[in-house]
VOBA-1610 file (N, C-alpha, C; in pm, whole numbers, padded with zeros to 5 digits, always signed):
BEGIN
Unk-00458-00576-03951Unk-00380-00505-04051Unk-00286-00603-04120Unk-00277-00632-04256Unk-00182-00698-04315Unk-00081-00671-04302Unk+00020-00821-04313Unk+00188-00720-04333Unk+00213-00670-04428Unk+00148-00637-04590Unk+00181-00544-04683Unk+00208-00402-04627Unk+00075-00397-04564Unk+00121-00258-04492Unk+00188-00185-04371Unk+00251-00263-04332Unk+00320-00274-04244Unk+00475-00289-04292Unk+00500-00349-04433Unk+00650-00349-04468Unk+00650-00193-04532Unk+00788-00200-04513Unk+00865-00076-04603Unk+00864-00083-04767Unk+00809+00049-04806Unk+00795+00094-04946Unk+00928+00044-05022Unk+00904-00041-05169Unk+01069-00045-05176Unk+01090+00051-05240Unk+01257+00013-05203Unk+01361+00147-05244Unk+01395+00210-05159Unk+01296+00224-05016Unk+01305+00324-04957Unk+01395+00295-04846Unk+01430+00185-04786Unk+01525+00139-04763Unk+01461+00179-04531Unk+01350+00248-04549Unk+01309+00323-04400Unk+01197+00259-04369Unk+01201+00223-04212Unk+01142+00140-04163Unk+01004+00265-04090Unk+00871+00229-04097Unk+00781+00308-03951Unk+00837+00263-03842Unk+00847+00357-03757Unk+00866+00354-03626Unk+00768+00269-03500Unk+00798+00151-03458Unk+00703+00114-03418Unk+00631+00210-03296Unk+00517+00164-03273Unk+00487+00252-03147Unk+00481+00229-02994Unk+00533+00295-02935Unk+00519+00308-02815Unk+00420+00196-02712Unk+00538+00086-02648Unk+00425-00034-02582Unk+00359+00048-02452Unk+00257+00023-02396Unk+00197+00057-02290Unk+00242+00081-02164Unk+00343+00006-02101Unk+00438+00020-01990Unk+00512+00158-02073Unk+00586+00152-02176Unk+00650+00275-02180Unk+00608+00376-02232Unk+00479+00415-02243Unk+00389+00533-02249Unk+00372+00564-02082Unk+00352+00447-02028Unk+00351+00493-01873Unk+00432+00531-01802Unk+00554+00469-01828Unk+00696+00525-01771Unk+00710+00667-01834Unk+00686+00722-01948Unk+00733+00819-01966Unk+00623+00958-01997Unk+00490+00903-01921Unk+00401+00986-01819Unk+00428+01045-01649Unk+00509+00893-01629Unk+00520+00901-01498Unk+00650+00991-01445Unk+00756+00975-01577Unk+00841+01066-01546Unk+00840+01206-01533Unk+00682+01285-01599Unk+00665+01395-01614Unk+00592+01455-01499Unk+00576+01421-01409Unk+00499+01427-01246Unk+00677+01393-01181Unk+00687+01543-01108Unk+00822+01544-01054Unk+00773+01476-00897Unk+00621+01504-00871Unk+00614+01459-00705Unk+00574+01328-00711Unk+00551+01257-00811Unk+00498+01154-00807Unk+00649+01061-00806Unk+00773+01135-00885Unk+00913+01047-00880Unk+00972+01076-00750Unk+00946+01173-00650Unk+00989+01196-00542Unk+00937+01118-00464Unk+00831+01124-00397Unk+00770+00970-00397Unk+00794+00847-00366Unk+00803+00830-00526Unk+00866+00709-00600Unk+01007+00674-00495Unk+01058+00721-00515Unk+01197+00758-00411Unk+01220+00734-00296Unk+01103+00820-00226Unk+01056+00791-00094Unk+01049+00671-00053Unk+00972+00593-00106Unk+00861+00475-00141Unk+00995+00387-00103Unk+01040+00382-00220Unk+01196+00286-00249Unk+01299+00302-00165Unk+01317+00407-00092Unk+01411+00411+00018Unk+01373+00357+00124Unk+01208+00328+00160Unk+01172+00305+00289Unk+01161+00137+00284Unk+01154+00091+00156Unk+01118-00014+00155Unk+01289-00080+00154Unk+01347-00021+00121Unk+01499-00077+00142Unk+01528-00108+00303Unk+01489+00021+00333Unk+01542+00058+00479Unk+01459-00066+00565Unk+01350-00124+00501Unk+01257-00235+00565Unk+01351-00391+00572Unk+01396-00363+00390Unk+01477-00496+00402Unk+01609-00537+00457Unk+01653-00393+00470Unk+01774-00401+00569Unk+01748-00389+00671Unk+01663-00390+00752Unk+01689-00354+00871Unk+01783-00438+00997Unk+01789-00603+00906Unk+01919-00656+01032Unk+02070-00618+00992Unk+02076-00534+00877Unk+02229-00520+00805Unk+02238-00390+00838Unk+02082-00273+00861Unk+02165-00152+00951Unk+02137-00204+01089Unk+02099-00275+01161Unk+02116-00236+01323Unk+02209-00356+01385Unk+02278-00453+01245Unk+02433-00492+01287Unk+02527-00374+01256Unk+02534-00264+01183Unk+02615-00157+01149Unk+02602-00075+01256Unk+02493-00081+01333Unk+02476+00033+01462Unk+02528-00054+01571Unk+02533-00184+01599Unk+02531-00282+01713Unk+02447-00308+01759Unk+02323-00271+01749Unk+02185-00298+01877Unk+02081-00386+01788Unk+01988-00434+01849Unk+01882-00505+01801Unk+01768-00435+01862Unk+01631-00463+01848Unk+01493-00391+01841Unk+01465-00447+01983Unk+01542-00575+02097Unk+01439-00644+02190Unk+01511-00627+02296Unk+01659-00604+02290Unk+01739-00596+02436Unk+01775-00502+02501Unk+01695-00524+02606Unk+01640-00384+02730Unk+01807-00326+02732Unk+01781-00235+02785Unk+01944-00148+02836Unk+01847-00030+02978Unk+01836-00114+03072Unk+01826-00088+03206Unk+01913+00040+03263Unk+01997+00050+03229Unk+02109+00112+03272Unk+02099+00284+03230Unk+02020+00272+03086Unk+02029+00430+03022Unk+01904+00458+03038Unk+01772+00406+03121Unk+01689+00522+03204Unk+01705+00551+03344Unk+01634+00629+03369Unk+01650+00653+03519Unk+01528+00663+03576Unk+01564+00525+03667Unk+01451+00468+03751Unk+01375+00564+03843Unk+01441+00670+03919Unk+01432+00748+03997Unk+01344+00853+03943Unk+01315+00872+03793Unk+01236+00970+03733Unk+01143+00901+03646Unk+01100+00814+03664Unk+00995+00665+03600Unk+01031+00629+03509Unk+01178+00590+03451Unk+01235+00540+03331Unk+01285+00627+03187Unk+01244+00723+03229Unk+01308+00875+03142Unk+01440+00835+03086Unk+01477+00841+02960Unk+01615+00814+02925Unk+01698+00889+02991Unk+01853+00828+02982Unk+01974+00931+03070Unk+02034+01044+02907Unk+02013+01142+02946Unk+02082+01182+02859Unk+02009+01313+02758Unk+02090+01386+02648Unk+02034+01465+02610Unk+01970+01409+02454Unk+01855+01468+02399Unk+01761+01392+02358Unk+01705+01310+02309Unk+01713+01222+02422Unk+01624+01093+02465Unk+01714+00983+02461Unk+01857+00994+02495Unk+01976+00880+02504Unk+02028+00898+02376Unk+02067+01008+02295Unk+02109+01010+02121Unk+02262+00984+02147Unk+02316+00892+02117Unk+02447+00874+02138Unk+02528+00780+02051Unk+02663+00763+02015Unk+02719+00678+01885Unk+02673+00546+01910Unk+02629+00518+02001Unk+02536+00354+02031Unk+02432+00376+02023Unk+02365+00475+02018Unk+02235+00453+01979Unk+02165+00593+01917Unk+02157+00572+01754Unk+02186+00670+01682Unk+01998+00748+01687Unk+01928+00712+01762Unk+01805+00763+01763Unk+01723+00764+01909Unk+01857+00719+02028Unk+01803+00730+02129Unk+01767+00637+02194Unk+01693+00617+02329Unk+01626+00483+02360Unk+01503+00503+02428Unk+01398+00343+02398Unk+01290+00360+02449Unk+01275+00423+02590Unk+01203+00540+02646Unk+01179+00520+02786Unk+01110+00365+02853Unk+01172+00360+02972Unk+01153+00245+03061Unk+01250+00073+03071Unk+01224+00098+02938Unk+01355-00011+02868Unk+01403+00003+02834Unk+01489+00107+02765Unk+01598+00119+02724Unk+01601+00040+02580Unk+01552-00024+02507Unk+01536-00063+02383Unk+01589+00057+02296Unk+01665+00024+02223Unk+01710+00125+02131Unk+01604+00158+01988Unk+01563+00267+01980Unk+01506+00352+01889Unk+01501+00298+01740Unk+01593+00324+01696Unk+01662+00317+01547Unk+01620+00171+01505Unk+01632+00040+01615Unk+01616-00070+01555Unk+01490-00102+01559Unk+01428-00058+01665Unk+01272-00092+01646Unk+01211+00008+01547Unk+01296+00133+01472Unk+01216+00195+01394Unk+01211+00122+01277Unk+01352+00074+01269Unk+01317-00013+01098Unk+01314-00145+01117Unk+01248-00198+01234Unk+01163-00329+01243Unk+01072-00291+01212Unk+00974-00207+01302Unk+00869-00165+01257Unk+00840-00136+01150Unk+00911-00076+01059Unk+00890-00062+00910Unk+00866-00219+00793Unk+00939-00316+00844Unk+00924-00457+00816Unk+00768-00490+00834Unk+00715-00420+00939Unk+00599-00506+00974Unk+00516-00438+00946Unk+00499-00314+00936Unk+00408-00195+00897Unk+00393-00179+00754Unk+00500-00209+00638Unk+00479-00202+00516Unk+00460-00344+00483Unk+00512-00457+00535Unk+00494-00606+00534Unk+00322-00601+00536Unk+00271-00574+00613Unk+00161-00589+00655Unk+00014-00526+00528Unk+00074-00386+00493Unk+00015-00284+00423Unk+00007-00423+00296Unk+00147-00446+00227Unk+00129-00495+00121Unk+00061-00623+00111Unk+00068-00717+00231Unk+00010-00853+00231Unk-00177-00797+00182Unk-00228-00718+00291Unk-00321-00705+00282Unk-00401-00626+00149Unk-00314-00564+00082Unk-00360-00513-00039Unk-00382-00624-00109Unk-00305-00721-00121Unk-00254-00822-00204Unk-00430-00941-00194Unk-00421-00923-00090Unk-00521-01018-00022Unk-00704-00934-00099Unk-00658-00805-00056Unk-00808-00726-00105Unk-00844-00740-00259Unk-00721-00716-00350Unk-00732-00697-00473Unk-00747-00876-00518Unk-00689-00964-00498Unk-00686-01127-00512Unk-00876-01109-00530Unk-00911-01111-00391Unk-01087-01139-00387Unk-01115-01049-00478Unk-01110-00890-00424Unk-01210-00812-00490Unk-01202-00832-00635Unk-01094-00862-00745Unk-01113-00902-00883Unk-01181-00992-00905Unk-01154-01111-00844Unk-01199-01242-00819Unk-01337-01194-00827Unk-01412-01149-00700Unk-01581-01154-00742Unk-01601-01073-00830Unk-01528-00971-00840Unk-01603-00859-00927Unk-01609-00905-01074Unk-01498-00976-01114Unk-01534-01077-01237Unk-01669-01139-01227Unk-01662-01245-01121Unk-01744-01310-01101Unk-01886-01231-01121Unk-01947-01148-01051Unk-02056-01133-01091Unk-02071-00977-01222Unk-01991-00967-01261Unk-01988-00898-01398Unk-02040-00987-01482Unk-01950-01092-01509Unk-01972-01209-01616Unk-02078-01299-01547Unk-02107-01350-01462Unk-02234-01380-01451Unk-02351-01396-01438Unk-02473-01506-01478Unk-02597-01446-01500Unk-02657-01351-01363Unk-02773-01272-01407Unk-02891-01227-01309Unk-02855-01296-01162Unk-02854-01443-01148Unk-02900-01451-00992Unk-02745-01422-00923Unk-02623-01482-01044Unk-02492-01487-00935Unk-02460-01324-00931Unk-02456-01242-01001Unk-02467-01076-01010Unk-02584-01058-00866Unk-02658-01085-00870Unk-02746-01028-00737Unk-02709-01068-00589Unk-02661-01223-00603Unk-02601-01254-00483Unk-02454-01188-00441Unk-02337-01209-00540Unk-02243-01142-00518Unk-02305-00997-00479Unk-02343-00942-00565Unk-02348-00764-00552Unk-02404-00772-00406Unk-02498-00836-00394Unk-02553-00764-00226Unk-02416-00786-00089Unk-02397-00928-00150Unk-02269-01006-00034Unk-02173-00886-00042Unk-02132-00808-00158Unk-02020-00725-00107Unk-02076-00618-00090Unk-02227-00573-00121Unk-02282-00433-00027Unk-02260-00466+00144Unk-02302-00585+00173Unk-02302-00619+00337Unk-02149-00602+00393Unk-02050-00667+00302Unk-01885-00626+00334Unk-01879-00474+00353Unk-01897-00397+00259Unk-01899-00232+00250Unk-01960-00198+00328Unk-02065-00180+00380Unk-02152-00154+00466Unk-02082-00148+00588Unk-02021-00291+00668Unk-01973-00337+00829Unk-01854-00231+00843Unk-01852-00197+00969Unk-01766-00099+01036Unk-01620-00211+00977Unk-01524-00124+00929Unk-01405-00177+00900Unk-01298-00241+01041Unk-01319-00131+01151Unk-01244-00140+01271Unk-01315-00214+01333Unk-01474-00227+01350Unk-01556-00291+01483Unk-01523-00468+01403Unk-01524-00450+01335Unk-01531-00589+01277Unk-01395-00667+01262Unk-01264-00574+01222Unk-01139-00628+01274Unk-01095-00631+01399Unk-01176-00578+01475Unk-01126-00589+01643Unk-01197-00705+01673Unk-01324-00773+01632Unk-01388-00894+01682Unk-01309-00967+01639Unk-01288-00990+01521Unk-01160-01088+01421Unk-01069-01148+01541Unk-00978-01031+01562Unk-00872-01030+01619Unk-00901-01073+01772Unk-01040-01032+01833Unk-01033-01114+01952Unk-01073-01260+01996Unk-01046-01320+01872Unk-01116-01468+01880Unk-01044-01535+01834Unk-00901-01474+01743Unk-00833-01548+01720Unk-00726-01631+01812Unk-00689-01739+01852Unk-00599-01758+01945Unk-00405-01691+01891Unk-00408-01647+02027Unk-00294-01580+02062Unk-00131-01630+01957Unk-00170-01772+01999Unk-00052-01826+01920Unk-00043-01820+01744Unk-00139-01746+01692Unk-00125-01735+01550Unk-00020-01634+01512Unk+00087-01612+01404Unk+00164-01498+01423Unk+00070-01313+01386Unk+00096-01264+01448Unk+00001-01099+01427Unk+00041-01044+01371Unk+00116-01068+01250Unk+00153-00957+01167Unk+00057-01042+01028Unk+00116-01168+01047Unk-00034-01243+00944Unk-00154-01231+00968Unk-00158-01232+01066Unk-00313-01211+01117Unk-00423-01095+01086Unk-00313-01026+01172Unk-00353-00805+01102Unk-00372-00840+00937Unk-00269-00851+00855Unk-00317-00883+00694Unk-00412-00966+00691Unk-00438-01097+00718Unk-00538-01164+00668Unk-00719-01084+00705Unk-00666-01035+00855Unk-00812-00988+00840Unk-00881-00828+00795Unk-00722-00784+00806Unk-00795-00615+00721Unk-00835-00668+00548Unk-00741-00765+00499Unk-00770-00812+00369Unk-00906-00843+00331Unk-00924-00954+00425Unk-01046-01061+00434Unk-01212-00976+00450Unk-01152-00826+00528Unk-01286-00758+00576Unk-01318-00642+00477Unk-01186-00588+00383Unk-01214-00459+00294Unk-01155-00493+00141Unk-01227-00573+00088Unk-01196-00600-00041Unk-01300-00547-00111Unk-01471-00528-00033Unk-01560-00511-00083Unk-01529-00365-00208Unk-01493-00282-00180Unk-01505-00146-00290Unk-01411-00217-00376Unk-01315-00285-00399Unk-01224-00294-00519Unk-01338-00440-00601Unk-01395-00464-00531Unk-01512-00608-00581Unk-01593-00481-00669Unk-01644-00405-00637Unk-01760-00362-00674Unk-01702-00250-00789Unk-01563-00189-00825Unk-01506-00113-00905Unk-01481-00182-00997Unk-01459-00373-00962Unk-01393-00433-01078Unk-01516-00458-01160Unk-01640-00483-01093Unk-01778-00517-01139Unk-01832-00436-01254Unk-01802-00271-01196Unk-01872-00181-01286Unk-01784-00201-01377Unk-01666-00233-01354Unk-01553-00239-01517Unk-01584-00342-01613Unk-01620-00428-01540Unk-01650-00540-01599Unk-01750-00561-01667Unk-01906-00478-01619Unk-02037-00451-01693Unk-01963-00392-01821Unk-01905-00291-01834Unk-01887-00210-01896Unk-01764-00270-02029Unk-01687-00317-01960Unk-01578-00395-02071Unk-01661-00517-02134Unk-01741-00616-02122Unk-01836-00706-02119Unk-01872-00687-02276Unk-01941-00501-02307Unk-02039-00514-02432Unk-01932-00457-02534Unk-01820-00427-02483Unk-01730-00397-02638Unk-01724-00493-02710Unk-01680-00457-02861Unk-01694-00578-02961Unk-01604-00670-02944Unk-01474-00661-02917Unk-01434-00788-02919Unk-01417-00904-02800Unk-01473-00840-02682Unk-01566-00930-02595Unk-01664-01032-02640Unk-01762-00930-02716Unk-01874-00968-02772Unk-01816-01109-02877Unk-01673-01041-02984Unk-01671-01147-03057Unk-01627-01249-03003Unk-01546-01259-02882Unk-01461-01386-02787Unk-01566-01484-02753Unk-01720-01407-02658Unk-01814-01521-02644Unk-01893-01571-02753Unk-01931-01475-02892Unk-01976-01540-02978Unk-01895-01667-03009Unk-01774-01656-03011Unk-01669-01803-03093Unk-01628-01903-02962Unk-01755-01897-02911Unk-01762-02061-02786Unk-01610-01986-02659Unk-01560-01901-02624Unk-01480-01931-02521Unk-01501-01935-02464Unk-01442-01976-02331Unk-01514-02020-02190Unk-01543-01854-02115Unk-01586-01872-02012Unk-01601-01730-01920Unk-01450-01708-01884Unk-01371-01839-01846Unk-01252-01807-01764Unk-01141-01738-01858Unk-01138-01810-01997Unk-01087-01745-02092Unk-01072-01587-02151Unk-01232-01574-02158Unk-01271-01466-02164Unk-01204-01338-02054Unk-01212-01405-01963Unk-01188-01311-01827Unk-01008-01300-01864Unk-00960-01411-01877Unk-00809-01404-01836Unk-00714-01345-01978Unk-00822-01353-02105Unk-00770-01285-02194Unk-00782-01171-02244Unk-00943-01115-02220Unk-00988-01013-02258Unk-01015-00960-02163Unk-01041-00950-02103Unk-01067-00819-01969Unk-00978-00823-01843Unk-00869-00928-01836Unk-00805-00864-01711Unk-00706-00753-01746Unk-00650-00773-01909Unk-00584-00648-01947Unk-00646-00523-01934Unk-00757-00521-01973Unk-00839-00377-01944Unk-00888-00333-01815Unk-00894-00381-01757Unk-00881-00384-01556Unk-00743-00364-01504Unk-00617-00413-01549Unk-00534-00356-01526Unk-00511-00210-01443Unk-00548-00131-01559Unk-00551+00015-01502Unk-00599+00105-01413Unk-00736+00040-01377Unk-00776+00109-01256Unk-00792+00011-01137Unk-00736-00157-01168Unk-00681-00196-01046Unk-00499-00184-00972Unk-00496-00142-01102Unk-00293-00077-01012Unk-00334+00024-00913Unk-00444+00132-01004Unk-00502+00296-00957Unk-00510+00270-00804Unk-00607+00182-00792Unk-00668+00137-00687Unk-00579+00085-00551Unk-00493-00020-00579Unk-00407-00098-00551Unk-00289+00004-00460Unk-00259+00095-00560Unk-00172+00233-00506Unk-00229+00282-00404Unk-00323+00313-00405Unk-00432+00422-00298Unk-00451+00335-00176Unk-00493+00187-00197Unk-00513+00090-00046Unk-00392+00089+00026Unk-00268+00083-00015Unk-00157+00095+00065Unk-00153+00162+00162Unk-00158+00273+00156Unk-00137+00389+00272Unk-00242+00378+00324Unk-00359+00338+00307Unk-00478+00300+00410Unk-00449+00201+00498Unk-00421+00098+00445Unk-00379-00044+00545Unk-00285-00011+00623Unk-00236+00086+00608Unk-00068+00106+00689Unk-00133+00188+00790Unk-00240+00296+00791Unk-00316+00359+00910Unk-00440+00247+00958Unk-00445+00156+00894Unk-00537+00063+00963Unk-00463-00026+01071Unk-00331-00091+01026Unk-00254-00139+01083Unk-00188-00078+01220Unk-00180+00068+01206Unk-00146+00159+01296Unk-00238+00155+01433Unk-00362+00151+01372Unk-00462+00183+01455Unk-00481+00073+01536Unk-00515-00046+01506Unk-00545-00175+01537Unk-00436-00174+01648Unk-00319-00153+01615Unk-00186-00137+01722Unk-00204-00079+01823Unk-00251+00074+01772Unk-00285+00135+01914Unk-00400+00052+01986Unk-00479+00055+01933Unk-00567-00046+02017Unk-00554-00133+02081Unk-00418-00172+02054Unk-00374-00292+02159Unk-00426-00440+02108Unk-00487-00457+01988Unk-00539-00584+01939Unk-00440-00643+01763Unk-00325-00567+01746Unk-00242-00571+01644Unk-00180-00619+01667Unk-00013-00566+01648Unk+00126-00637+01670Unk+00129-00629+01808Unk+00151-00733+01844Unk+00207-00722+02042Unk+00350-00757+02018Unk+00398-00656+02111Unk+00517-00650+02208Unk+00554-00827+02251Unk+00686-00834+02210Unk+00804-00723+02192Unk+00848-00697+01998Unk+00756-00771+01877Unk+00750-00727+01790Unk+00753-00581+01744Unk+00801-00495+01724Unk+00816-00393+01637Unk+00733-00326+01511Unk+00624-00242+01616Unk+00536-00164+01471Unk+00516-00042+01518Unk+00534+00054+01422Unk+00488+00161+01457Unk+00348+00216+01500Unk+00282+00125+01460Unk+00099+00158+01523Unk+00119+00121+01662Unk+00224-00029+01686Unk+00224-00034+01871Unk+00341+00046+01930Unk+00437+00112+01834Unk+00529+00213+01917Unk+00455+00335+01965Unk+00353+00344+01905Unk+00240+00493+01913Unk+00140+00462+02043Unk+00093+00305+02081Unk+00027+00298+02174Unk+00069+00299+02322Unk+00222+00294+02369Unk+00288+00325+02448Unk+00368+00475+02472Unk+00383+00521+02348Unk+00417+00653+02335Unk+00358+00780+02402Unk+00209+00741+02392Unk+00140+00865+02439Unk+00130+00939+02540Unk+00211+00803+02641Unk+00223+00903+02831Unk+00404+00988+02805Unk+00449+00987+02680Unk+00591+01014+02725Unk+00627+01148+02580Unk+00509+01216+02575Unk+00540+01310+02461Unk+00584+01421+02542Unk+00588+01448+02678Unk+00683+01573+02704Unk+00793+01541+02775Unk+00796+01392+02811Unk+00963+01368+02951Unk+01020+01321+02799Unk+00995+01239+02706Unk+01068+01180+02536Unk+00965+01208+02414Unk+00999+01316+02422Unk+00896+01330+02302Unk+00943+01305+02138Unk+01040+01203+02113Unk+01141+01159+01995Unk+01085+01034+02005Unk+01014+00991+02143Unk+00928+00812+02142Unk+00824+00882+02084Unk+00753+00934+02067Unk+00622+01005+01956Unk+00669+01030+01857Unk+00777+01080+01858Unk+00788+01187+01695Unk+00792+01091+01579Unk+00890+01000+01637Unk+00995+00913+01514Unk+00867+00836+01489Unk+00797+00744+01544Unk+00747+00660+01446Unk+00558+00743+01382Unk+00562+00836+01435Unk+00447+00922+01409Unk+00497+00983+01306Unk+00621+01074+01262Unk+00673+01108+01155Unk+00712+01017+01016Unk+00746+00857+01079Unk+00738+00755+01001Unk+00604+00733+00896Unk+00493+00699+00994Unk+00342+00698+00926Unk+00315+00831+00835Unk+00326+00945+00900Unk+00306+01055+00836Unk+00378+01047+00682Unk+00500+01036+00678Unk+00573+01067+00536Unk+00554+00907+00453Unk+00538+00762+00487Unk+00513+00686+00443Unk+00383+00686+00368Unk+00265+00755+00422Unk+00111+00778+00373Unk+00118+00866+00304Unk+00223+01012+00290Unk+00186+01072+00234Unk+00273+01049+00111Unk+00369+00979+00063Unk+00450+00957-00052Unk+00377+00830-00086Unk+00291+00742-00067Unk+00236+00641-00129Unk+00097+00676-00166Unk+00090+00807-00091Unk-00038+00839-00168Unk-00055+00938-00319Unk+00102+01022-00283Unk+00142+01107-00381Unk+00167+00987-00483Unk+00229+00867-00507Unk+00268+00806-00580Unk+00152+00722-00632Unk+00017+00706-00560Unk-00087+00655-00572Unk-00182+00713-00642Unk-00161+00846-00705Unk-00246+00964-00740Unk-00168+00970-00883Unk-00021+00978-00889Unk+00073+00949-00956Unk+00038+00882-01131Unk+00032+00748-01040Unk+00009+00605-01092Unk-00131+00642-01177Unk-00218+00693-01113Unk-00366+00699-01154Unk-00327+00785-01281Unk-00242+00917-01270Unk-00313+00997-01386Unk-00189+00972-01506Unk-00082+00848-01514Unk-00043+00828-01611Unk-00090+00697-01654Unk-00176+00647-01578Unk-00270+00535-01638Unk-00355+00583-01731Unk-00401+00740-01698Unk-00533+00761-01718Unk-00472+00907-01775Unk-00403+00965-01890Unk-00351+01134-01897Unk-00511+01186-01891Unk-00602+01152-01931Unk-00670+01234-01957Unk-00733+01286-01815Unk-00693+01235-01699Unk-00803+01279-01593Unk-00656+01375-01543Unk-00714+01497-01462Unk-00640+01576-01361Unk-00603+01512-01271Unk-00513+01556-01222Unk-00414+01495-01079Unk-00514+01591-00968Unk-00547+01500-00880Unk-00589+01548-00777Unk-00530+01646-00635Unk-00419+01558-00688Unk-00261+01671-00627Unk-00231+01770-00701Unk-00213+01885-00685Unk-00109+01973-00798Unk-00001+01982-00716Unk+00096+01893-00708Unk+00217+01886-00676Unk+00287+01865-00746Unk+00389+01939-00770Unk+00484+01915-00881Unk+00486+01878-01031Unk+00352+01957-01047Unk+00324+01926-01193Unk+00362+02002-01305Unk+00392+02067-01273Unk+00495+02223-01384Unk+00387+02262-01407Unk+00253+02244-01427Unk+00144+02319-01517Unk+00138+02470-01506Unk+00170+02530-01606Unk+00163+02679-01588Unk+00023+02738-01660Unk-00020+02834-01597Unk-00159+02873-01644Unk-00127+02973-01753Unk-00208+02995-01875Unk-00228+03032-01989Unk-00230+03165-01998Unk-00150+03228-02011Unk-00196+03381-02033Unk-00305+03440-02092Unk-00402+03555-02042Unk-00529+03564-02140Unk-00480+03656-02240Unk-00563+03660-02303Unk-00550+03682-02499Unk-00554+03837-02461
//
């Protein structure tokens, strides 16, 4: 478009309004989904509560690792002293049965390592899965056939049987909170490879693709100018939704006993010791089981969120908090 038409008529002294950039069409989609800003909220409080966690459990006095012997009782197999589960101005959530470890600090350690973990490994899935899915979008017949099958065989392998071998071969001394990320990353990138692929077939034959490789640019060019903007949108989509998966993958792996080890702080390994003590402390179950629960379900609300102000035209898969009122008939 020329700037003739783009300047102001003279005389008229009034400018067009420019329009609306893309981030703030999205911000002010996103503001119109009340559960998706609740959420949002959620999301942002927990992740605070992650980065503070040595500035609240110097405000409480306790740390996540030093036993307190003294507030179970040995005589009843380590049962906290007290009414429920040791809740007292020293220890504002109670204490572990057997050790006496205070509650509150290993809850928002665990949150350090449980959302630490979630995000490394998203980070790690989406890195590759764009990476090939470019890759064999934009390239010829044979590298498209090799990639595509290599990440059918990724998709295909049991996600858990295959991070539990990972994890048992790695030596001990590597740290396990890197570890858990590198290999849930390393093993489930395949579906975001193969979403970026079909985007990529598909963004590939629009015209000004078409005109970028007609005028000699390279593939990498191509990729980094013209199509990672248009991938954008359904790799945030995407990106949103793996979170709260990795955070129950991470969980799980814990319980299993092949994740975070003790005396580190995660809620997937506060859950694998928990399970003999849900009726003598049943607040060692609740708290970090109620943790996972509302963390998955506000990153997924916010993950669903994300999708349909990327995208107004598709329905929210949630009807949560969407004001939509149904139409009166005629």
């Amino acid at each position: 478009m020329s700037e003739a038409l783009l300047a102001p008529e003279a005389g008229t002294g009034a400018t067009a309004p420019a329009p609306a950039s893309g981030a703030r069409q999205f911000w002010r989609r996103l503001r119109t989904q009340r559960a998706a800003l609740v959420a949002a909220v959620v999301v942002a409080l927990l992740v605070l509560v992650a980065l503070a966690a040595p500035l609240l459990t110097a405000v409480e006095g306790q740390d996540p690792s030093t036993y307190h012997p003294d507030l179970v009782d040995s005589g009843r197999g380590g049962v906290p002293i007290g009414s429920f589960g040791g809740i007292s101005a020293e220890h504002w959530l109670g204490v572990e049965p057997q050790t006496g470890r205070d509650l509150f600090a290993r809850l928002v350690y665990g949150a350090r390592v449980s959302l630490g973990v979630a995000f490394a490994a998203t980070f790690v899935q989406v890195l590759l899965g764009v990476g090939i899915g470019i890759a064999a979008g934009l390239g010829n017949r044979l590298v498209d056939q090799v990639l595509s099958r290599a990440t059918d065989v990724i998709v295909a392998l049991p996600l858990m049987v295959l991070s539990l071998a990972l994890m048992a071969i790695v030596p001990s001394g590597f740290p396990r909170p890197v570890l858990v990320a590198l290999v849930i990353g390393l093993v489930a990138w395949g579906s975001t490879a193969k979403i970026v692929r079909a985007q990529t077939i598909t963004l590939k034959e629009l015209d000004y693709v078409a005109a970028a490789r007609l005028s000699g640019w390279s593939t990498w060019r191509i990729a980094r100018r013209e199509l990672l903007p248009g991938l954008a949108a359904p790799v945030m989509t995407y990106a949103a939704l793996l979170i709260p998966m990795n955070i129950t993958v991470e969980a799980a792996l814990s319980f299993l006993g092949v994740g975070v080890k003790p005396p580190t702080a995660s809620w997937g390994q506060m859950l694998t010791s928990a399970d003999v003590w849900y009726q003598a402390a049943p607040q060692y179950l609740l708290l970090p089981a109620g943790a996972l629960f509302v963390t998955v379900l506000a990153l997924t609300v916010l993950g669903d969120g994300v999708r349909t102000a990327l995208d107004p035209r598709a329905a929210s898969r949630l009807r949560i908090g969407t004001g939509q009122k149904r139409e009166g008939g005629a």
